[in-house]
C-alpha positions in Angstrom: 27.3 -22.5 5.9 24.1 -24.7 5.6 22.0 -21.1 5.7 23.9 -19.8 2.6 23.4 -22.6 0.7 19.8 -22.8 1.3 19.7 -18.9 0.4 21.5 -19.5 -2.9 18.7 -21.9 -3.7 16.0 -19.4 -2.9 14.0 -16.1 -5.2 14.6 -14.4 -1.9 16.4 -11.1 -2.2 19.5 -10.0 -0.3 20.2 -6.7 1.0 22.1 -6.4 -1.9 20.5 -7.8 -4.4 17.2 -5.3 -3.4 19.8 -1.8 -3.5 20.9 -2.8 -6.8 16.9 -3.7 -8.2 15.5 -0.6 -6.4 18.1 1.5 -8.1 16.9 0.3 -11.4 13.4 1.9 -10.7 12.1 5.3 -11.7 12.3 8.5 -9.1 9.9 10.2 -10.5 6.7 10.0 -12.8 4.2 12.4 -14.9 4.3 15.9 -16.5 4.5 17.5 -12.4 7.2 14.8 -12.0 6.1 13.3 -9.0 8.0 10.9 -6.6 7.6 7.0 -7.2 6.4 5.4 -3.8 6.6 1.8 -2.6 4.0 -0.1 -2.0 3.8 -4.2 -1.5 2.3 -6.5 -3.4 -0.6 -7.2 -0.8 -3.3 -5.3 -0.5 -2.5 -1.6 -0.2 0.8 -2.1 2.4 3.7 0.3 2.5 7.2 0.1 3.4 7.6 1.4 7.2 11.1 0.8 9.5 13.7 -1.6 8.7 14.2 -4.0 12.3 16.2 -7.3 13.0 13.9 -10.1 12.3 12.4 -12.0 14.6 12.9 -15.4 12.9 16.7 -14.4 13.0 18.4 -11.9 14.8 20.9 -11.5 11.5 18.4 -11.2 8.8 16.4 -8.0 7.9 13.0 -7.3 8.3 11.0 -4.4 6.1 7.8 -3.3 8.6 4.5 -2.1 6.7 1.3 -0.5 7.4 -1.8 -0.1 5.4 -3.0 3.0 3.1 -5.9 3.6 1.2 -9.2 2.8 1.9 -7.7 -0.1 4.2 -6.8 2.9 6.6 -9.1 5.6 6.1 -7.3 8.4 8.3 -4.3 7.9 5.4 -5.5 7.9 1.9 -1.8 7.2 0.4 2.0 5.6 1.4 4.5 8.1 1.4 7.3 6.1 1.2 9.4 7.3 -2.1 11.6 5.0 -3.9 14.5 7.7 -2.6 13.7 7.6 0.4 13.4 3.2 1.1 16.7 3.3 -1.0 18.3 5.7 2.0 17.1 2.9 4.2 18.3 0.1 3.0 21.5 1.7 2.3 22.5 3.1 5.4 21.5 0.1 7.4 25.1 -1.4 5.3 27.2 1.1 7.1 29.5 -0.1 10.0 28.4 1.8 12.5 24.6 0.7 12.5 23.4 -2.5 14.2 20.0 -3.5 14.8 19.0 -4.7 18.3 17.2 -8.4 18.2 13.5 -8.8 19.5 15.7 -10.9 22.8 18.5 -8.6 23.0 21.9 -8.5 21.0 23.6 -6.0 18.3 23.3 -7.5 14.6 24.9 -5.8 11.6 23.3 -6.5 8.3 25.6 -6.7 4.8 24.9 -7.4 1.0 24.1 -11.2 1.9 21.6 -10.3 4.3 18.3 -11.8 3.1 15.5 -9.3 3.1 12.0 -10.2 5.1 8.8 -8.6 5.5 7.6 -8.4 8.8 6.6 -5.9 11.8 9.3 -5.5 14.4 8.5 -8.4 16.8 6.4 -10.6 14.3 8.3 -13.4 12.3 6.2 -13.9 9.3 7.4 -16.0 6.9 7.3 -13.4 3.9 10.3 -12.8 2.0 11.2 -10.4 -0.6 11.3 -11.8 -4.5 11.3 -8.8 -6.6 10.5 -5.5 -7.4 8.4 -4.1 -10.1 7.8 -0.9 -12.1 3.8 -0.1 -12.0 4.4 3.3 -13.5 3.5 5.4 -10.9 4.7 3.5 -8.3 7.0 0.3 -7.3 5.8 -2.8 -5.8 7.9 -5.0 -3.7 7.3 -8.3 -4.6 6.9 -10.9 -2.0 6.9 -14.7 -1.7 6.4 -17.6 1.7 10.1 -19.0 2.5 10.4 -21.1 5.4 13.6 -20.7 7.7 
């Protein structure tokens, strides 16, 4: 109880709350109608895996890694607004449960709140928003303490 009244408090994004934003975003932009991709709003970090959080078991983490000239054998993401939507979206359904850093089987559902963080790290960074840059989407992020 004390956790979800915290959360309620927060700009940190649920599970739900990020479907129903993302959904909102473009697929596609330009005359060749290429894909959208994901990027965060530091430096030039993509979306990776989706992983149990290390700060808590129950709550979601989004993994990144770096494109661009921060990673010079990969000049560009390649996540797609489709394809992080897939994501986020199957890890709703019943049957899949992520496996905490420890041990144990956690399911994730609309209330889950939304980190970003490498599988094993438990970074304070949570997901606030997301944001239409034309040719891409950025996640928007902000520091929440547990």
């Amino acid at each position: 109880m004390k956790r979800e009244s915290v959360l309620n408090n927060l700009p940190q994004l649920n599970l739900g709350e990020l479907i129903e934003q993302l959904e909102k975003m473009p697929r596609v932009w330009g005359e060749k109608k290429e894909p959208v991709t994901v990027e965060f709003d530091f430096g030039t970090a993509f979306p990776t895996r989706l992983a149990s959080w290390r700060g808590s078991y129950s709550e979601l983490a989004i993994g990144y890694s770096w494109c661009g000239y921060d990673k010079n054998d990969q000049h560009f993401g390649n996540i797609t607004v489709d394809l992080l939507l897939e994501e986020l979206k199957n890890a709703l359904r019943p049957d899949v449960y992520f496996t905490g850093w420890k041990g144990g089987d956690f399911y994730m559902d609309e209330e889950t709140p939304v980190w970003v963080s490498n599988e094993g790290n438990g970074s304070h960074t949570g997901i606030t928003g997301v944001h239409d840059d034309g040719f891409q989407v950025i996640l928007m992020t902000g520091y929440f303490e547990y």
